[in-house]
PDB file of N, CA, C, O and CB in Angstrom:
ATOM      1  N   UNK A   1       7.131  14.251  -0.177  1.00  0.00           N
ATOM      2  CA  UNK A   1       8.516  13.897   0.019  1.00  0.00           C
ATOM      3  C   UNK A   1       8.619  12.380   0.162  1.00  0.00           C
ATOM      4  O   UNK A   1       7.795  11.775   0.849  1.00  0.00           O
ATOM      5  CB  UNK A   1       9.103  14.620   1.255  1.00  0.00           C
ATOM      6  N   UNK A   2       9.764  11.656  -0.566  1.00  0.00           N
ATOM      7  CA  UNK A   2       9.902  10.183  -0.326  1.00  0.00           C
ATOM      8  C   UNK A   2      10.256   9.893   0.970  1.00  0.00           C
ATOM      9  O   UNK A   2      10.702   8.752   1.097  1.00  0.00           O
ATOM     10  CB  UNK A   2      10.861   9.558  -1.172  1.00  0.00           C
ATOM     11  N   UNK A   3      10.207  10.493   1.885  1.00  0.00           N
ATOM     12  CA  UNK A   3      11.307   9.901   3.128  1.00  0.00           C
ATOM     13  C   UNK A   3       9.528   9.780   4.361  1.00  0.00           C
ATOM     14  O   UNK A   3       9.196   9.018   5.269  1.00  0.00           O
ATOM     15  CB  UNK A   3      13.231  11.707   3.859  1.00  0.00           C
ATOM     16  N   UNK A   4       8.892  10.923   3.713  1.00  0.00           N
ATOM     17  CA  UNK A   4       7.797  10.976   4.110  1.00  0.00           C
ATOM     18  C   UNK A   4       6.743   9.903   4.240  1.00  0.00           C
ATOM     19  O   UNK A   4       5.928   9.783   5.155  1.00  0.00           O
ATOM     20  CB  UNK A   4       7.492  11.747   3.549  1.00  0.00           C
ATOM     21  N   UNK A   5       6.912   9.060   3.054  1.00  0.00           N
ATOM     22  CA  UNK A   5       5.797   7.640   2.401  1.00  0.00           C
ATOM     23  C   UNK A   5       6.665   6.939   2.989  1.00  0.00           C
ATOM     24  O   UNK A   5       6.213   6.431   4.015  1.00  0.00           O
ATOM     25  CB  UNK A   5       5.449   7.161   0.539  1.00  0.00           C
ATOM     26  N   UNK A   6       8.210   6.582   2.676  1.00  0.00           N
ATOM     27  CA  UNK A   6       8.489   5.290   3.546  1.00  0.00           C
ATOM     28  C   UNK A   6       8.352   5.158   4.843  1.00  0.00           C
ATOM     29  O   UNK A   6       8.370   4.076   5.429  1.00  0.00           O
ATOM     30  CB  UNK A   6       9.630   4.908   3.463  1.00  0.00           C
ATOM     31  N   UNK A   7       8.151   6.691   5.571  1.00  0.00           N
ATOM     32  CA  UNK A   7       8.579   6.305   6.862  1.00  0.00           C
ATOM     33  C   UNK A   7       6.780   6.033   7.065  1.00  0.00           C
ATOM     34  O   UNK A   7       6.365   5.302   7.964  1.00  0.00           O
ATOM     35  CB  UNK A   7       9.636   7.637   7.957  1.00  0.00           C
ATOM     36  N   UNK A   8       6.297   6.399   6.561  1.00  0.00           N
ATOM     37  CA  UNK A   8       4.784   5.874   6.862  1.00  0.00           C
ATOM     38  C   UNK A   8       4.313   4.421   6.314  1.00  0.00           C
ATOM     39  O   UNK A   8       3.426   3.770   6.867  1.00  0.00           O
ATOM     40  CB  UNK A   8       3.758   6.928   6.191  1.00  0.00           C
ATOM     41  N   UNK A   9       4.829   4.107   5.466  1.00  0.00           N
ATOM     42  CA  UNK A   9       4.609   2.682   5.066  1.00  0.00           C
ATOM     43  C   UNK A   9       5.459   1.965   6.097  1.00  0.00           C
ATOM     44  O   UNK A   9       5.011   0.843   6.332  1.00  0.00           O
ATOM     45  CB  UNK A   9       5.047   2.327   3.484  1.00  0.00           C
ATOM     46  N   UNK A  10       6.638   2.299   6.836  1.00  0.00           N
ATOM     47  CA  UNK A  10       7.120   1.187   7.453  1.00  0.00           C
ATOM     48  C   UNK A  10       6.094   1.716   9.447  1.00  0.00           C
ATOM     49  O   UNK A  10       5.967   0.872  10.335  1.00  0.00           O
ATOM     50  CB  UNK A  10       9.431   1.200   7.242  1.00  0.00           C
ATOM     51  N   UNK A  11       5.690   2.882   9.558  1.00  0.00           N
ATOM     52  CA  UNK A  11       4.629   2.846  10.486  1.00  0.00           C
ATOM     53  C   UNK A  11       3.910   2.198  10.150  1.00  0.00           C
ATOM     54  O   UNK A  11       4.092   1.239  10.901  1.00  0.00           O
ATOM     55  CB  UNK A  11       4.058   3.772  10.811  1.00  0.00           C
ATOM     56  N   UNK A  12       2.867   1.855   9.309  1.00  0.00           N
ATOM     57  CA  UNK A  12       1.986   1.030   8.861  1.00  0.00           C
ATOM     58  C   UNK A  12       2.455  -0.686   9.260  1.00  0.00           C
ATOM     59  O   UNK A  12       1.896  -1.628   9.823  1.00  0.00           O
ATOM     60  CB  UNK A  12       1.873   1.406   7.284  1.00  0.00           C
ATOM     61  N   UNK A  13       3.882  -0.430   8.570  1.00  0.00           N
ATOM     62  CA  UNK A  13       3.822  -2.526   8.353  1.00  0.00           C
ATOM     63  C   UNK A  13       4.335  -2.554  10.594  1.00  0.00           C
ATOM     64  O   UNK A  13       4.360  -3.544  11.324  1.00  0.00           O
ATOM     65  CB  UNK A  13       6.249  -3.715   6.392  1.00  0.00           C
ATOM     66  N   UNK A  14       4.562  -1.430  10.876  1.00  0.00           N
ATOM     67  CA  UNK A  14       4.890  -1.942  12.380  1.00  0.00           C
ATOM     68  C   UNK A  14       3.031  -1.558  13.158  1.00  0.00           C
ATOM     69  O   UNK A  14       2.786  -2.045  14.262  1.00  0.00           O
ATOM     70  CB  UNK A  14       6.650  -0.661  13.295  1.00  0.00           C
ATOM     71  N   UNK A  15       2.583  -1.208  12.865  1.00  0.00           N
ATOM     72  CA  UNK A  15       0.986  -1.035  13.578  1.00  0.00           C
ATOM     73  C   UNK A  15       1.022  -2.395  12.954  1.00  0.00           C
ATOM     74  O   UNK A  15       1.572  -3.143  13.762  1.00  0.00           O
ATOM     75  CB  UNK A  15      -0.444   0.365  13.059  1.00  0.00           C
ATOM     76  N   UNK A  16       0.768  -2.877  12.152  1.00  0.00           N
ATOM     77  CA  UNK A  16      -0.082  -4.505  11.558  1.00  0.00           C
ATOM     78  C   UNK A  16       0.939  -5.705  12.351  1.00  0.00           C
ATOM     79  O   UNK A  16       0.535  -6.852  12.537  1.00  0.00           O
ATOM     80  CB  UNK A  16       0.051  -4.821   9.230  1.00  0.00           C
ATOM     81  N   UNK A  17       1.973  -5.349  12.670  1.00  0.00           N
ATOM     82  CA  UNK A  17       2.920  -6.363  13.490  1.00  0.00           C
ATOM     83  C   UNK A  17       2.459  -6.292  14.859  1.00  0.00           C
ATOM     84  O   UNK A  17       2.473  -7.287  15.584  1.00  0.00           O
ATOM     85  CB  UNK A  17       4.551  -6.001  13.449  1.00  0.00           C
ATOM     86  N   UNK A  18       1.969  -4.930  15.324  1.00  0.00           N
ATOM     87  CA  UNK A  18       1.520  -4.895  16.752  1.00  0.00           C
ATOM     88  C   UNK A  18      -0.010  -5.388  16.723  1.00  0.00           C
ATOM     89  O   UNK A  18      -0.584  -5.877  17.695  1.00  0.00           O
ATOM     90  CB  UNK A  18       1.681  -3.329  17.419  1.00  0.00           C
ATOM     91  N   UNK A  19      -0.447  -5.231  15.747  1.00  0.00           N
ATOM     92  CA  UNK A  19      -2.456  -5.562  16.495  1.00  0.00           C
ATOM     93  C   UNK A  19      -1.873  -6.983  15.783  1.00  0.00           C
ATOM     94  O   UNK A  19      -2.362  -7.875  16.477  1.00  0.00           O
ATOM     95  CB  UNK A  19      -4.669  -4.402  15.527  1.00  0.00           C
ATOM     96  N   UNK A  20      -1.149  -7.535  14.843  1.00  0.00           N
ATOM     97  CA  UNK A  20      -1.170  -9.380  15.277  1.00  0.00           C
ATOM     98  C   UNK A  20      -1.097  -9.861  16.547  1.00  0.00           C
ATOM     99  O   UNK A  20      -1.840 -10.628  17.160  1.00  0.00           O
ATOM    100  CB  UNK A  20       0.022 -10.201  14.752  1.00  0.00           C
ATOM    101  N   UNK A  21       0.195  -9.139  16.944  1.00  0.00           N
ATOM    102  CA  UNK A  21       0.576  -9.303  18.596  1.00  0.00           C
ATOM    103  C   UNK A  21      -0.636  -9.818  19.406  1.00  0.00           C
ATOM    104  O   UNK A  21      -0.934 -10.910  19.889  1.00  0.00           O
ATOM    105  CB  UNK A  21       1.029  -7.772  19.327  1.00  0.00           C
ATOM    106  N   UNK A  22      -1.500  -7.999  19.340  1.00  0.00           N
ATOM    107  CA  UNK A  22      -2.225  -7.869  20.397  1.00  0.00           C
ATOM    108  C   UNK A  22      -3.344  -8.887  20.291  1.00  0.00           C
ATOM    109  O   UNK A  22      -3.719  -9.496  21.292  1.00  0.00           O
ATOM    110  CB  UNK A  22      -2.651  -6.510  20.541  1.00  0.00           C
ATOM    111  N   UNK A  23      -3.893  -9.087  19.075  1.00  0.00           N
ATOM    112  CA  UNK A  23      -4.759  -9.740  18.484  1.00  0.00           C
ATOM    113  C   UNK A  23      -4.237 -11.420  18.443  1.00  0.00           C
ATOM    114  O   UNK A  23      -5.076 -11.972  19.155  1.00  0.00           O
ATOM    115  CB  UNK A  23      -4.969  -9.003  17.124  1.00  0.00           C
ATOM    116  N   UNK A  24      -3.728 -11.979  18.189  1.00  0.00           N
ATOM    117  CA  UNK A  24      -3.060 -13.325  17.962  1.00  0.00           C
ATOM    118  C   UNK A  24      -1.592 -13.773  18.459  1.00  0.00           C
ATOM    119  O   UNK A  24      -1.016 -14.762  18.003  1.00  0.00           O
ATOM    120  CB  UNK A  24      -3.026 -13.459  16.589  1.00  0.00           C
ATOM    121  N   UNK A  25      -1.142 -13.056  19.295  1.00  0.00           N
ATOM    122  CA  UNK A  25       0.062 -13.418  20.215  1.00  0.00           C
ATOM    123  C   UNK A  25       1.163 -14.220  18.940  1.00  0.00           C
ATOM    124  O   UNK A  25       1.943 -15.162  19.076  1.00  0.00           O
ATOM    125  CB  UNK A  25      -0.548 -14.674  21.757  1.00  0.00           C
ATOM    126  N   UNK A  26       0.788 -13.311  17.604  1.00  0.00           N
ATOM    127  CA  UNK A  26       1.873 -13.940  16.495  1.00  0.00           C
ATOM    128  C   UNK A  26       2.931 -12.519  16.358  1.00  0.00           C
ATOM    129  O   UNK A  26       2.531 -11.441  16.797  1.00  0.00           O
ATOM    130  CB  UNK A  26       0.949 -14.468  14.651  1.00  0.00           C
ATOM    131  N   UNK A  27       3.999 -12.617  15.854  1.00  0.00           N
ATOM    132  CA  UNK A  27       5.076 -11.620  16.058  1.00  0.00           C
ATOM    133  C   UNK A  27       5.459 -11.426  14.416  1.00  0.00           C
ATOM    134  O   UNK A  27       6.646 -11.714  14.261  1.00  0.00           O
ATOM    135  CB  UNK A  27       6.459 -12.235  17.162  1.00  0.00           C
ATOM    136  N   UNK A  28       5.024 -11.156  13.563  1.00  0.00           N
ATOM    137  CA  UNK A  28       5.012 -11.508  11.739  1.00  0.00           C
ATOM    138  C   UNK A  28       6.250 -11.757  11.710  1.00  0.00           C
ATOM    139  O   UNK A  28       6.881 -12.716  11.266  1.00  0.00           O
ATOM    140  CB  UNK A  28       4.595 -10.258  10.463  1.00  0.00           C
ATOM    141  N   UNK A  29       6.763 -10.165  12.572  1.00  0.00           N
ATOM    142  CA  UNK A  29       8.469  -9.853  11.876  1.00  0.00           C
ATOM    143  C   UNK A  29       9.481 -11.508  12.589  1.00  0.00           C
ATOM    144  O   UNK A  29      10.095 -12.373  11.965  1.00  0.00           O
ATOM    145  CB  UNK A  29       9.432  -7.662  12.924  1.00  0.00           C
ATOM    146  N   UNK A  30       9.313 -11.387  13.630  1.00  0.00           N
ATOM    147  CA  UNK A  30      10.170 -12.066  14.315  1.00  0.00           C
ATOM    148  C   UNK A  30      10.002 -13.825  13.637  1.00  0.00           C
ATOM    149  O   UNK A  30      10.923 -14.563  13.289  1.00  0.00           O
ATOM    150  CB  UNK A  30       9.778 -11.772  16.016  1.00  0.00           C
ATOM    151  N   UNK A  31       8.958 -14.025  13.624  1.00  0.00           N
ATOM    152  CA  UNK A  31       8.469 -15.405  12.700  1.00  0.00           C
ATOM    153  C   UNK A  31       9.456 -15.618  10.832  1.00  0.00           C
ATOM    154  O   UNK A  31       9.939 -16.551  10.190  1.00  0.00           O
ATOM    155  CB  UNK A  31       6.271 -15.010  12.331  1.00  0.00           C
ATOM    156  N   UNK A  32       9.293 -14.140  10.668  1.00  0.00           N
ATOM    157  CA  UNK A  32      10.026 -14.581   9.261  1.00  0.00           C
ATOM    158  C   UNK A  32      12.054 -14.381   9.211  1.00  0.00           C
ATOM    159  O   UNK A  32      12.951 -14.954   8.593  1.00  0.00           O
ATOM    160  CB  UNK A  32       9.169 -13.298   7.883  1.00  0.00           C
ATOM    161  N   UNK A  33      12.000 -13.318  10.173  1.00  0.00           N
ATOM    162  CA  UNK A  33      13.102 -13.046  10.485  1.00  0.00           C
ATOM    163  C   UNK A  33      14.266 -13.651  11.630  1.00  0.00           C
ATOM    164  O   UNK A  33      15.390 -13.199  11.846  1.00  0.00           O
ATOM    165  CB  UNK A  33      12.808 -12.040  10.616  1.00  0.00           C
ATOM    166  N   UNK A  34      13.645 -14.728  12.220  1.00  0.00           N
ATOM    167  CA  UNK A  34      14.394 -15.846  12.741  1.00  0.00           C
ATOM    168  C   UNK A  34      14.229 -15.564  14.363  1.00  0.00           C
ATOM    169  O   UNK A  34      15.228 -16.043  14.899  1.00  0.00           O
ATOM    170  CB  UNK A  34      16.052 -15.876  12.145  1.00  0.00           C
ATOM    171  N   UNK A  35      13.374 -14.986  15.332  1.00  0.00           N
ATOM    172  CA  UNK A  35      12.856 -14.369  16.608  1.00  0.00           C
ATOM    173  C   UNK A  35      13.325 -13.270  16.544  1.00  0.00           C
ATOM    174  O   UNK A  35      14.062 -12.749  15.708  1.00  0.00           O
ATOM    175  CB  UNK A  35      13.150 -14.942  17.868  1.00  0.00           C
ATOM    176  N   UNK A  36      12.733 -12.787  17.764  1.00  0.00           N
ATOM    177  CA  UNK A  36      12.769 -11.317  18.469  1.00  0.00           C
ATOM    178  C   UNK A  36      14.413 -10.593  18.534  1.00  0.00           C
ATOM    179  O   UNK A  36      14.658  -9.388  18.479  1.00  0.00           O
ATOM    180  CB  UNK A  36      12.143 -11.547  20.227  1.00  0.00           C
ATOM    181  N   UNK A  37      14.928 -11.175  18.602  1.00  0.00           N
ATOM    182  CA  UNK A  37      16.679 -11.025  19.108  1.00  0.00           C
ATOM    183  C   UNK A  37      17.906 -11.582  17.935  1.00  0.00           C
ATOM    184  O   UNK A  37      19.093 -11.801  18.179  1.00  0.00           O
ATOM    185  CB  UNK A  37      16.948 -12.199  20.706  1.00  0.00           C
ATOM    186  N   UNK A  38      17.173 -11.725  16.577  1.00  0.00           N
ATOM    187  CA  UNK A  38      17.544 -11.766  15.706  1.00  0.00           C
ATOM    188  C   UNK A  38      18.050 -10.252  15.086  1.00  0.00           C
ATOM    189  O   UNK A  38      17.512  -9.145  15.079  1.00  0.00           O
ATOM    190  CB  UNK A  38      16.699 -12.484  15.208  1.00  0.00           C
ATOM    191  N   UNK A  39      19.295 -10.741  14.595  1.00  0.00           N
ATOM    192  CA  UNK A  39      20.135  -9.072  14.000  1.00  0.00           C
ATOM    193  C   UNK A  39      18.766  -8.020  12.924  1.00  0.00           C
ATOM    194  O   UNK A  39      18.452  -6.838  13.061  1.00  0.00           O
ATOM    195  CB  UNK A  39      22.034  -9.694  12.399  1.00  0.00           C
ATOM    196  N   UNK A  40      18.198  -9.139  11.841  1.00  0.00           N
ATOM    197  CA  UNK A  40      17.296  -8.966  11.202  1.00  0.00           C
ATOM    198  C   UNK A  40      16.184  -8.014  11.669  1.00  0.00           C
ATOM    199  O   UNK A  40      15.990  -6.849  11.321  1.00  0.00           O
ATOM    200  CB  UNK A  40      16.983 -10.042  10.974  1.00  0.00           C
ATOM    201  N   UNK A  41      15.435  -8.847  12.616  1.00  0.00           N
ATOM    202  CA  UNK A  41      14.383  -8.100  13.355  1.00  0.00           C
ATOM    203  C   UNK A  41      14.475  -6.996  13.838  1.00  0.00           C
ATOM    204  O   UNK A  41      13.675  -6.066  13.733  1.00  0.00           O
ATOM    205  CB  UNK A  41      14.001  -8.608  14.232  1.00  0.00           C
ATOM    206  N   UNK A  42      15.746  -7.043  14.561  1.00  0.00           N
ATOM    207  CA  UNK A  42      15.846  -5.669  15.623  1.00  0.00           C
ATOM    208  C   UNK A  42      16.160  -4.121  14.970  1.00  0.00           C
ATOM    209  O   UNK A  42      16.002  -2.958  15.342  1.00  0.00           O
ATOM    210  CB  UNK A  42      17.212  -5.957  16.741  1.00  0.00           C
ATOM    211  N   UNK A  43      16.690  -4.805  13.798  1.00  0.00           N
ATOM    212  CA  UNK A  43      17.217  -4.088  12.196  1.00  0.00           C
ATOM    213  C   UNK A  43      16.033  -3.523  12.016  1.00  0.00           C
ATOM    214  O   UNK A  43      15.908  -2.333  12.302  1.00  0.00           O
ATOM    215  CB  UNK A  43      17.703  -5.146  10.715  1.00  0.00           C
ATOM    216  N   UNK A  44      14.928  -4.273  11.503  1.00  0.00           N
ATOM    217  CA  UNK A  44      13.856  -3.794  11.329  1.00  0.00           C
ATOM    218  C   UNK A  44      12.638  -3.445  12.432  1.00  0.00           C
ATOM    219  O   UNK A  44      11.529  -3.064  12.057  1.00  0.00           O
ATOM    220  CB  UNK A  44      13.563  -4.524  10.512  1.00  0.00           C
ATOM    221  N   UNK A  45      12.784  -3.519  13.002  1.00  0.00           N
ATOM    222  CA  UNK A  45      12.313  -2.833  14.734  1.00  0.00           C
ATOM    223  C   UNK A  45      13.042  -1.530  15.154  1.00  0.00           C
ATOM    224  O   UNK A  45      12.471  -0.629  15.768  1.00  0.00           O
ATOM    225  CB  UNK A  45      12.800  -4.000  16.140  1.00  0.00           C
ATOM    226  N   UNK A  46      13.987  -1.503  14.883  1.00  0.00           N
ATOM    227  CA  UNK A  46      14.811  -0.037  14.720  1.00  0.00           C
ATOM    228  C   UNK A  46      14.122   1.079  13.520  1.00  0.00           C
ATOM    229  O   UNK A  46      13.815   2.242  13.781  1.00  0.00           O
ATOM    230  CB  UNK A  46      16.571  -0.448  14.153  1.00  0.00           C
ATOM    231  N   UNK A  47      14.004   0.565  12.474  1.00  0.00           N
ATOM    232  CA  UNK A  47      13.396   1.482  11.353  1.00  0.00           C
ATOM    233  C   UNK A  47      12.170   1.680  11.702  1.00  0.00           C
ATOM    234  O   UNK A  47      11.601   2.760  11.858  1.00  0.00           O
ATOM    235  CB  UNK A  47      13.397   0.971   9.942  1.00  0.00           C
ATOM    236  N   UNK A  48      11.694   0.452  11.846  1.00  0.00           N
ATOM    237  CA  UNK A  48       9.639   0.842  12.273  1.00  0.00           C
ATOM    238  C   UNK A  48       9.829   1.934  13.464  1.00  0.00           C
ATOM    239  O   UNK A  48       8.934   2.779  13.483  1.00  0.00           O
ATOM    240  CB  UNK A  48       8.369  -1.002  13.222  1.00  0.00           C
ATOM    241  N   UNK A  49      10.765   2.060  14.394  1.00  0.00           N
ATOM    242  CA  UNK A  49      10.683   3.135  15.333  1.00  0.00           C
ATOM    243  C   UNK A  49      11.170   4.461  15.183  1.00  0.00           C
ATOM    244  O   UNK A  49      10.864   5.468  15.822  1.00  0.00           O
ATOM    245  CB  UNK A  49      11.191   2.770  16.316  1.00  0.00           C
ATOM    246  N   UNK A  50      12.233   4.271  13.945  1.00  0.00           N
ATOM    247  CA  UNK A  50      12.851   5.532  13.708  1.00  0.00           C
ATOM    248  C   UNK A  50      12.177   6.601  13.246  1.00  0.00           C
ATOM    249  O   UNK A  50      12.416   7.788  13.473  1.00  0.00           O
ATOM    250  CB  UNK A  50      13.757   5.411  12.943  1.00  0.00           C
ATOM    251  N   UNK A  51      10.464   5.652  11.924  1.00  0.00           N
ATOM    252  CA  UNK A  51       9.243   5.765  11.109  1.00  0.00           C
ATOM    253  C   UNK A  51       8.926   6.459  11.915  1.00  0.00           C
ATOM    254  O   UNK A  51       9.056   7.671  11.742  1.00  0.00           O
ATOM    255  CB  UNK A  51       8.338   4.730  10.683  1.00  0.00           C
ATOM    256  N   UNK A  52       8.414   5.969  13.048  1.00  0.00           N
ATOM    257  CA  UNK A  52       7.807   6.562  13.995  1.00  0.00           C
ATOM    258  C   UNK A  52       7.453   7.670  14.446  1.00  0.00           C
ATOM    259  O   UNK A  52       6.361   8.229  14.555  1.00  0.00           O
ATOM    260  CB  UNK A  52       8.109   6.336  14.557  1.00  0.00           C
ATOM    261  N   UNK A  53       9.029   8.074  14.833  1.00  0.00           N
ATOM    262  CA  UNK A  53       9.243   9.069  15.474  1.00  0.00           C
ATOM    263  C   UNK A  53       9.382  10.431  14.206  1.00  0.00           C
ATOM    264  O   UNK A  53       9.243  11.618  14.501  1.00  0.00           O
ATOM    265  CB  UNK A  53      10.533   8.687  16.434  1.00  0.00           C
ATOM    266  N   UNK A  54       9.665   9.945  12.862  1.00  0.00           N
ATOM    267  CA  UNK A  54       9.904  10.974  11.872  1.00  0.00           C
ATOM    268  C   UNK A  54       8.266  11.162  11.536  1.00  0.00           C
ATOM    269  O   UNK A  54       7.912  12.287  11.183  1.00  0.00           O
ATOM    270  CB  UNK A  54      11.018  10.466  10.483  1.00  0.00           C
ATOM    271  N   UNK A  55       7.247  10.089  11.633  1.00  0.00           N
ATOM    272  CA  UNK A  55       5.930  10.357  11.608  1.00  0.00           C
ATOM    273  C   UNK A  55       5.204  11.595  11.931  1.00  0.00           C
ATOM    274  O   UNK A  55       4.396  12.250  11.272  1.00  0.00           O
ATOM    275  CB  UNK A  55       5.506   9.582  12.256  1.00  0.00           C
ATOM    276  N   UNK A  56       5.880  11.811  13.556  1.00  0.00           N
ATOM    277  CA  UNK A  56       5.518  12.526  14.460  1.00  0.00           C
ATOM    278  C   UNK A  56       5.394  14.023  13.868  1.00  0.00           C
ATOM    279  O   UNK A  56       4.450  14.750  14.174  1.00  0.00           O
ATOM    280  CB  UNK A  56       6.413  12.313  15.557  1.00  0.00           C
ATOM    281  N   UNK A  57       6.467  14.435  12.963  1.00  0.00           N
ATOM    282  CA  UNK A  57       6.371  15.584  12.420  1.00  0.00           C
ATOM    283  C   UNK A  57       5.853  15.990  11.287  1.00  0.00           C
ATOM    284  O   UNK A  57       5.807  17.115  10.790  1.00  0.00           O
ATOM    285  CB  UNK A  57       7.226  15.918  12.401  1.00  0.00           C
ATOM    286  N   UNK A  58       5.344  14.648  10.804  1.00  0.00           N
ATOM    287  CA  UNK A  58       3.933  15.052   9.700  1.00  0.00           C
ATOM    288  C   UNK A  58       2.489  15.833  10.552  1.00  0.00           C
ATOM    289  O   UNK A  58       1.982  16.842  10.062  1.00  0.00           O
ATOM    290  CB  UNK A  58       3.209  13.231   8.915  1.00  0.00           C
ATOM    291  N   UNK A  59       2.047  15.326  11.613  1.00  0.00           N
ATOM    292  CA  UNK A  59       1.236  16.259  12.454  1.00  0.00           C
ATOM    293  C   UNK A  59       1.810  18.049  12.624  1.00  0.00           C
ATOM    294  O   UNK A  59       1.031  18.904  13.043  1.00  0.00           O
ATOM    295  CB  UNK A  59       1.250  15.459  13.998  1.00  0.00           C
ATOM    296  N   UNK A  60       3.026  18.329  12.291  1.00  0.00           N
ATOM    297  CA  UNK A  60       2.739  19.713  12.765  1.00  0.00           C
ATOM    298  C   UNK A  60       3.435  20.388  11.629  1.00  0.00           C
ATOM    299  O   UNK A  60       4.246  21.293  11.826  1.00  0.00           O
ATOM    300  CB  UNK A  60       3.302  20.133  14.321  1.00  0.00           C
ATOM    301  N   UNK A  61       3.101  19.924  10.372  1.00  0.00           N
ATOM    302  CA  UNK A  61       3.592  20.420   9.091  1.00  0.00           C
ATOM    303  C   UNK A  61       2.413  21.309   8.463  1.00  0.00           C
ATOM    304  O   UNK A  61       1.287  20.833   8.610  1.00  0.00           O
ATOM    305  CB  UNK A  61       4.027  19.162   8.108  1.00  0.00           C
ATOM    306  N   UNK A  62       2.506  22.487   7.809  1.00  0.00           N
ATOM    307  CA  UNK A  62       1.201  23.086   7.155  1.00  0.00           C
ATOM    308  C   UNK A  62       1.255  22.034   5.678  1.00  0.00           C
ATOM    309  O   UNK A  62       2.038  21.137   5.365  1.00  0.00           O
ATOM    310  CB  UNK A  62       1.347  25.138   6.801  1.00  0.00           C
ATOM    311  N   UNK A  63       0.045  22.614   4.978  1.00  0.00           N
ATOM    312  CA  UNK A  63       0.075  21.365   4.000  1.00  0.00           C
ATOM    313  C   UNK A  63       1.045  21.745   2.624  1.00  0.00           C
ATOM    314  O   UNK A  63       1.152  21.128   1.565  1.00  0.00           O
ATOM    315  CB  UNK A  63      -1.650  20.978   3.476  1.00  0.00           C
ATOM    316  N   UNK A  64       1.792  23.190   3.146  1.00  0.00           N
ATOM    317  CA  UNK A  64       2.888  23.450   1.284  1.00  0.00           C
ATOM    318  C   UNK A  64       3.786  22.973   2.363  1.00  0.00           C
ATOM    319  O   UNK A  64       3.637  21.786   2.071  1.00  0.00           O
ATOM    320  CB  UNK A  64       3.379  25.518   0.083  1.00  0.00           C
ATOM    321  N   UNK A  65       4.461  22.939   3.202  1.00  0.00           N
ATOM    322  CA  UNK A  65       5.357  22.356   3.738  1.00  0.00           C
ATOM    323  C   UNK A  65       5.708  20.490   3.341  1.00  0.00           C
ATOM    324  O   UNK A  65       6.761  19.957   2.989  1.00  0.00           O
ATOM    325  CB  UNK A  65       4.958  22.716   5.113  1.00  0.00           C
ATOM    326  N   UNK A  66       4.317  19.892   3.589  1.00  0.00           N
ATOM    327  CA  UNK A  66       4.219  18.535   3.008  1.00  0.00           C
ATOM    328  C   UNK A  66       3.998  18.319   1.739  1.00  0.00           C
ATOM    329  O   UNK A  66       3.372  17.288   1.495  1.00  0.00           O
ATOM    330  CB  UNK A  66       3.353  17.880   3.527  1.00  0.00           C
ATOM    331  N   UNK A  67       4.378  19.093   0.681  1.00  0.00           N
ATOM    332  CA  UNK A  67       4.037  18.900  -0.745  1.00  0.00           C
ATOM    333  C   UNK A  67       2.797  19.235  -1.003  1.00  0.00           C
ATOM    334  O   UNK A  67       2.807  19.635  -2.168  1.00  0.00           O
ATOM    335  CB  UNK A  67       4.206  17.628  -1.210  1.00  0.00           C
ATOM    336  N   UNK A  68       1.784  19.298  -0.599  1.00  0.00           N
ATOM    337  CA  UNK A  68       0.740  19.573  -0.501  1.00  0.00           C
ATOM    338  C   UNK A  68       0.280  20.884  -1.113  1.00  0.00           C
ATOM    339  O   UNK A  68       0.650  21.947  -0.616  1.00  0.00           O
ATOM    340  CB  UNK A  68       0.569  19.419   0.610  1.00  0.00           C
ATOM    341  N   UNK A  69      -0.720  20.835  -2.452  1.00  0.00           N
ATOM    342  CA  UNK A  69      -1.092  21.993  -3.109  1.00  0.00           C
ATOM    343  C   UNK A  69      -2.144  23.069  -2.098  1.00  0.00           C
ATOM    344  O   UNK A  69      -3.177  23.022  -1.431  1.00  0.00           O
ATOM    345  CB  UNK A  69      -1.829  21.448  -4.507  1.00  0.00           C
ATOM    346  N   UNK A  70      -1.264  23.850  -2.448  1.00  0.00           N
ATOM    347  CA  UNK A  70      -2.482  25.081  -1.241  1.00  0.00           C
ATOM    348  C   UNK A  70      -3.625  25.221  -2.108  1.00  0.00           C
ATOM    349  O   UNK A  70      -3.554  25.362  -3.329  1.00  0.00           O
ATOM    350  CB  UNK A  70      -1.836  27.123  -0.808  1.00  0.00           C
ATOM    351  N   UNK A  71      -4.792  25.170  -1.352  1.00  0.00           N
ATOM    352  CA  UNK A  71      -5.913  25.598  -1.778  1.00  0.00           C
ATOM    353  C   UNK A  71      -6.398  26.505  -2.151  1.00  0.00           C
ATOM    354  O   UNK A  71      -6.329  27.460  -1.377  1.00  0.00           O
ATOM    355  CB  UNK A  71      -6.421  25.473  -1.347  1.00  0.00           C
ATOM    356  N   UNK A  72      -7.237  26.769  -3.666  1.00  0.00           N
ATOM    357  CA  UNK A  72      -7.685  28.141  -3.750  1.00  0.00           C
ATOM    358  C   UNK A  72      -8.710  28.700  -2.619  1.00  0.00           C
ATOM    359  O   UNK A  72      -9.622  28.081  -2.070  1.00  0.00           O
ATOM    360  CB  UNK A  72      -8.318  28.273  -5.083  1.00  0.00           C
ATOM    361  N   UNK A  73      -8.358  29.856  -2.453  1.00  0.00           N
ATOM    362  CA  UNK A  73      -9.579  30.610  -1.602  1.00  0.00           C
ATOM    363  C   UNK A  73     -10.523  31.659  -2.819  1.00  0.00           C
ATOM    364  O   UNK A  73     -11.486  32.326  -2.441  1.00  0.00           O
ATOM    365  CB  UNK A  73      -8.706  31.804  -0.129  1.00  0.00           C
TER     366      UNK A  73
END
């Protein structure tokens, strides 16, 4: 499902914004997007969390539920 890949690609680009953080006290988003409290950022700090949370229900999907070809037995 497409809603499936974006929301995991934008989990992805928010994990690589957090280990800069944690790792180099640099903020990617907030640096290109004008700080932390910028309309921009928080815009996109909203989606990386929304990702998130829609992530959450890829863990309790069987795999024809996720597109996913069932396996021969």
């Amino acid at each position: 499902m497409i809603i499936d890949k974006i929301a995991l690609l934008l989990a992805i680009i928010g994990a690589l914004n957090w280990g800069g953080i944690g790792l180099f006290g640099f903020d990617t988003v907030a640096f290109l997007c004008g700080g932390q409290m910028a309309v921009l950022s928080r815009v996109i700090y909203a989606l990386v969390g929304l990702a998130g949370l829609w992530c959450i229900t890829l863990l309790f999907r069987s795999g024809e539920e996720a597109g996913q070809e069932p396996h021969a037995a």
